[in-house]
C-alpha positions in Angstrom: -15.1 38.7 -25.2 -13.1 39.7 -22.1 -14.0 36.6 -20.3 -12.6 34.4 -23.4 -9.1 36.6 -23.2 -8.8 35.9 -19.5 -9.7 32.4 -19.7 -7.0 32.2 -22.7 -4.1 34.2 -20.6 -5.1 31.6 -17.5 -4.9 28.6 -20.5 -1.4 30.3 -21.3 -0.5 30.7 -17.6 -0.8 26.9 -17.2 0.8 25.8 -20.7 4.0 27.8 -20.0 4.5 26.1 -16.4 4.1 22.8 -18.6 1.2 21.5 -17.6 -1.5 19.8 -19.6 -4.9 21.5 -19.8 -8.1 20.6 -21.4 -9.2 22.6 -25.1 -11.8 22.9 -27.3 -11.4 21.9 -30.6 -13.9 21.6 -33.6 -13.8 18.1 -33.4 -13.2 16.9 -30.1 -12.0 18.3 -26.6 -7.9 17.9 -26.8 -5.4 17.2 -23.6 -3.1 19.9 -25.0 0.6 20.6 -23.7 3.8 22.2 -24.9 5.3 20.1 -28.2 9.0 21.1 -27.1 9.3 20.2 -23.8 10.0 16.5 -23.6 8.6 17.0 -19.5 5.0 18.5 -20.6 4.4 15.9 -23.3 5.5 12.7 -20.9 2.3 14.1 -18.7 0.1 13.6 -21.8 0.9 9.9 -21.9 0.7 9.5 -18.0 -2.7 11.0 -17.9 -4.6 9.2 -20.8 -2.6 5.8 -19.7 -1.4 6.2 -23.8 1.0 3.7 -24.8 4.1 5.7 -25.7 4.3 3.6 -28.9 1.1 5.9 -30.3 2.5 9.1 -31.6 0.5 12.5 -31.0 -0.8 15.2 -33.7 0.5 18.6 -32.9 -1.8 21.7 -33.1 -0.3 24.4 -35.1 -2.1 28.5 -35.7 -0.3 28.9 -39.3 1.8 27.6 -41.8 4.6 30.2 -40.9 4.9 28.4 -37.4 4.5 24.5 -38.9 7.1 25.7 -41.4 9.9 25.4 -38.0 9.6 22.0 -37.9 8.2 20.5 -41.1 8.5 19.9 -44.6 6.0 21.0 -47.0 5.3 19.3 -50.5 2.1 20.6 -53.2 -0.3 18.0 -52.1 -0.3 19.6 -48.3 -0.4 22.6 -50.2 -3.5 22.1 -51.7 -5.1 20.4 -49.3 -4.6 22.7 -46.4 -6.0 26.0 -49.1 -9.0 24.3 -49.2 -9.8 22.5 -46.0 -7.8 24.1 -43.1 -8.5 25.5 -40.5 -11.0 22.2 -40.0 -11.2 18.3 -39.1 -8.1 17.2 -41.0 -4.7 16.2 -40.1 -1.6 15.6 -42.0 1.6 13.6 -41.5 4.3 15.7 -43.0 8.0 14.7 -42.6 10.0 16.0 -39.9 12.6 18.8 -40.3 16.0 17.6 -38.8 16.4 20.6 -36.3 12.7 20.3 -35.0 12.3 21.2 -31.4 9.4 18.6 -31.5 9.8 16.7 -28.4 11.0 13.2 -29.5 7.9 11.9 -27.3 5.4 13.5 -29.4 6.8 11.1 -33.0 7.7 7.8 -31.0 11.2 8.4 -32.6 10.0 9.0 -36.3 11.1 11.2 -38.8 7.5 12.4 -38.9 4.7 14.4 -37.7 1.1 14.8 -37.7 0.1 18.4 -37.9 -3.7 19.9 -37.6 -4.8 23.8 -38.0 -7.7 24.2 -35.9 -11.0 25.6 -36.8 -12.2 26.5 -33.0 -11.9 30.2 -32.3 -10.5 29.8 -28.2 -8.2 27.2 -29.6 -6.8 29.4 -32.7 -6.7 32.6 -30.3 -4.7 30.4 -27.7 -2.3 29.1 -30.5 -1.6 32.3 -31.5 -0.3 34.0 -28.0 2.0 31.1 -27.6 5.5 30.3 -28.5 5.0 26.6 -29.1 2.7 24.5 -30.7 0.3 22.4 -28.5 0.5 18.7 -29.1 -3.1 17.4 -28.1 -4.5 14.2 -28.3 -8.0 13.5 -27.4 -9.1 14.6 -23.5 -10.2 11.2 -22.6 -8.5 7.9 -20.9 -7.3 5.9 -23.7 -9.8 3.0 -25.0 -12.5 5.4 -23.4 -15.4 7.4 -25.5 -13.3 10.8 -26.0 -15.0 14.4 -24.9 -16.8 16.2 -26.3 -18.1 19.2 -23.2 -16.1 20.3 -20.5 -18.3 18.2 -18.1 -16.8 15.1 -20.6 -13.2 15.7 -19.7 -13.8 16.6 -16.1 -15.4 13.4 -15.9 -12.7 11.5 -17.8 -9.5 13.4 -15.3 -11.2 15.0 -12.6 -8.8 17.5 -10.8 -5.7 15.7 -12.2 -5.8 18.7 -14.9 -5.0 21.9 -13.9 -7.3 24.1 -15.9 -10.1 23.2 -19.0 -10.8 26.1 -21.6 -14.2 25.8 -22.1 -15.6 26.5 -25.2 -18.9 24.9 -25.6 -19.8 21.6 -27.5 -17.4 20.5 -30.3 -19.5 21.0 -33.4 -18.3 18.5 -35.7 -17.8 15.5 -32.8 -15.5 13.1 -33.9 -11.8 13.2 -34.3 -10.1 14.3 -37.8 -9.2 12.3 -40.9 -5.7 11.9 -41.2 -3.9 11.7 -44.4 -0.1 10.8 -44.7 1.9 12.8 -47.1 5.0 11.8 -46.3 5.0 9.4 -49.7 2.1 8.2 -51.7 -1.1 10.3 -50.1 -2.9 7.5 -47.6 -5.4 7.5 -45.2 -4.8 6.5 -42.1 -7.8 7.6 -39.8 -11.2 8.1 -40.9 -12.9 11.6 -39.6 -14.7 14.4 -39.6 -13.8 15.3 -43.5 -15.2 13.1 -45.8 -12.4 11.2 -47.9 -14.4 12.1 -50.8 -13.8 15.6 -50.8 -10.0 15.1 -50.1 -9.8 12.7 -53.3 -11.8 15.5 -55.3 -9.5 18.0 -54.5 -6.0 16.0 -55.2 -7.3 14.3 -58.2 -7.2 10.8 -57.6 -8.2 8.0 -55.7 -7.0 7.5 -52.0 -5.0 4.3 -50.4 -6.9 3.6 -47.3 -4.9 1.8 -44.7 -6.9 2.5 -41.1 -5.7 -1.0 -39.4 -2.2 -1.2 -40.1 0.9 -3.7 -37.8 2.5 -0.7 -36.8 0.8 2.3 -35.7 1.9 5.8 -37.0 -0.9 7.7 -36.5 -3.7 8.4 -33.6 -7.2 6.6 -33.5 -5.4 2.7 -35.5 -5.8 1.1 -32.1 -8.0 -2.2 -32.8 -10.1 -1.1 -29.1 -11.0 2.8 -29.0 -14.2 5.5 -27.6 -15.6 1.9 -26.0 -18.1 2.9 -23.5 -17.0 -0.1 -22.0 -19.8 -2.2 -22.4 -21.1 -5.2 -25.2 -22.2 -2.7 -28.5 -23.3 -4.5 -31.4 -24.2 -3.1 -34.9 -26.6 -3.5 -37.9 -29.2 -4.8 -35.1 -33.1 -4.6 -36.3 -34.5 -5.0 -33.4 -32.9 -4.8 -29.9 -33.2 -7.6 -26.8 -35.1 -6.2 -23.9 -33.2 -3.7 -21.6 -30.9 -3.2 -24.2 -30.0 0.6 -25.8 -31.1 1.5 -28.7 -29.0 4.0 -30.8 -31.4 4.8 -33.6 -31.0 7.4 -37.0 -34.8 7.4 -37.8 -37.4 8.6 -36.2 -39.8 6.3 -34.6 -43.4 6.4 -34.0 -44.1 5.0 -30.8 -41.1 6.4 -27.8 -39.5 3.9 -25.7 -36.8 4.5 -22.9 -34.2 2.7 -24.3 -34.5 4.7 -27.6 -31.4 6.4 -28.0 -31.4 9.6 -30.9 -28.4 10.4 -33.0 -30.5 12.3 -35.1 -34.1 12.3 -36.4 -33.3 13.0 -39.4 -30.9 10.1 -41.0 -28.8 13.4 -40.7 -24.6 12.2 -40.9 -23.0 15.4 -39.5 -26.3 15.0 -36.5 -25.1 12.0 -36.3 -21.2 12.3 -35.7 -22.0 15.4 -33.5 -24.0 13.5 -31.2 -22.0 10.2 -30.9 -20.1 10.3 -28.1 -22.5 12.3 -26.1 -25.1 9.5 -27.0 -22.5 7.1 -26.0 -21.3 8.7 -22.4 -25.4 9.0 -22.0 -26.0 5.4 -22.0 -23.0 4.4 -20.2 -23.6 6.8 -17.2 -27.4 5.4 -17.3 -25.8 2.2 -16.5 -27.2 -0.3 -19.5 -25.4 -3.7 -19.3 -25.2 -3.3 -23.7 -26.2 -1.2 -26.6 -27.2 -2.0 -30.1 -26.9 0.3 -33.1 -29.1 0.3 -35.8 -27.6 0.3 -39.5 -26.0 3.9 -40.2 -25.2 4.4 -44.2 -21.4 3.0 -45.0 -21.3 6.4 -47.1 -19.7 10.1 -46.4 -19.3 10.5 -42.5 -21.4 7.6 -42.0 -18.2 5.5 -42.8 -16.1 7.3 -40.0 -19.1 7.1 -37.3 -19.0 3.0 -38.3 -15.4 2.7 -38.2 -15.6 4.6 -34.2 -19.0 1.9 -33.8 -16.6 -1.1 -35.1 -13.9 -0.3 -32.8 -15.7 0.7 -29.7 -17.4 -2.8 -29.9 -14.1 -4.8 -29.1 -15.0 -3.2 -25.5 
């Protein structure tokens, strides 16, 4: 316990000098710096090689604090009683005399807002004075972290500090819904649109690819290991990686396990590890075999899909 509080007051140490630091999150590692200073989010950008176009979700400890710069409405009411802290985001509009750094929107009258479900990361949010906007801790395009051997692999000393707090538990990014108008999904994550819909009360308008980007994780190339990946693949060509949901009898090499089990939430935990694994063995492709379209199985496809236009 002391060890976490001295690694948090070093986390704060760096975050008030405004620099960016790595962060655990339940979902995936973050590049987190301050939301109000216009200097510390520019960094963000310059670090991941993030088109400034591509707005950033903003970590928040409590509704008291989002309440400073955002509007609140009954459907972000209900959804945040029942699901946060945890892997979903929401795009709430933007108070007028919001210190959010106009960096951190691209210029629009809204924001996307997360509560944290990590215990380092909530602890950290609450000692500081700002709210931490924190995109994923990975170059853009790349497969994002999910360890603090991830991130130091992705920046290597360019960041200052990384707040270790183990391996994300959930393992992909969160589901964002926009609430700004007519409730709409815009990312598929780590909360199963099923149990937002149960919740509101009615069906969800599910718009992940749109022209114009307004929310993280919509690019058309994203988490690419950086080699050919193909999906829905029976049987793999020789030397290729395997990334398998079933177990098999006889053990090959190129066998790659996201679970044993046909286990979803196994499955989206161990994604990008599997991923990073197989890029760092150096195989020239990978092939996937079919993963259920269903629950989280939908948002491990949609990372698959993307990651493919490598």
């Amino acid at each position: 316990m002391k060890s976490n509080q001295s690694n948090i007051k070093k986390a704060k140490k760096y975050l008030n000098k405004n620099y960016c630091i790595g962060i655990p999150t339940e979902t995936v590692y973050g590049l987190a710096a301050n939301a109000y200073m216009d200097s510390a989010v520019k960094k963000i950008f310059k670090l991941k090689k993030r088109p400034k176009n591509n707005p950033l979700i903003v970590h928040y400890h409590n509704i008291d604090s989002l309440e400073r710069d955002c509007l609140i409405n009954d459907n972000f009411t209900k959804l945040y009683k029942k699901f946060s802290p945890g892997p979903i985001t929401y795009i709430l509009k933007l108070k007028k005399d919001s210190k959010i750094s106009k960096y951190v929107t691209n210029n629009q009258k809204s924001l996307a807002v997360r509560f944290p479900k990590h215990s380092l990361f909530k602890n950290l949010l609450k000692q500081l004075d700002y709210p931490l906007a924190a995109p994923s801790a990975n170059i853009t395009t790349k497969i994002s972290a999910v360890k603090v051997s991830d991130v130091k692999e992705e920046f290597g000393n360019k960041i200052k500090y990384v707040l270790n707090g183990g391996t994300c538990t959930v393992g992909i990014e969160s589901t964002i819904i926009n609430l700004t108008g007519k409730p709409t999904i815009l990312r598929l994550g780590g909360l199963d649109i099923s149990k937002i819909q149960k919740t509101l009360g009615f069906k969800l308008k599910i718009a992940i690819n749109p022209k114009k980007k307004i929310a993280s994780g919509q690019s058309r190339l994203h988490y690419s290991p950086g080699i050919p990946l193909r999906m829905n693949i029976i049987n793999p060509k020789n030397n290729e990686a395997f990334i398998i949901i079933k177990k098999r009898k006889i053990k090959l090499k190129n066998y790659f396990y996201l679970t044993t089990r046909n286990n979803l939430n196994e499955a989206a935990k161990n994604l990008y590890s599997c991923l990073r694994k197989i890029k760092n063995k150096g195989y020239k492709s990978i092939a996937v075999e079919k993963i259920s379209n269903k629950g989280l199985g939908r948002a491990i496809n949609d990372r698959l899909q993307r990651a493919s236009r490598y």
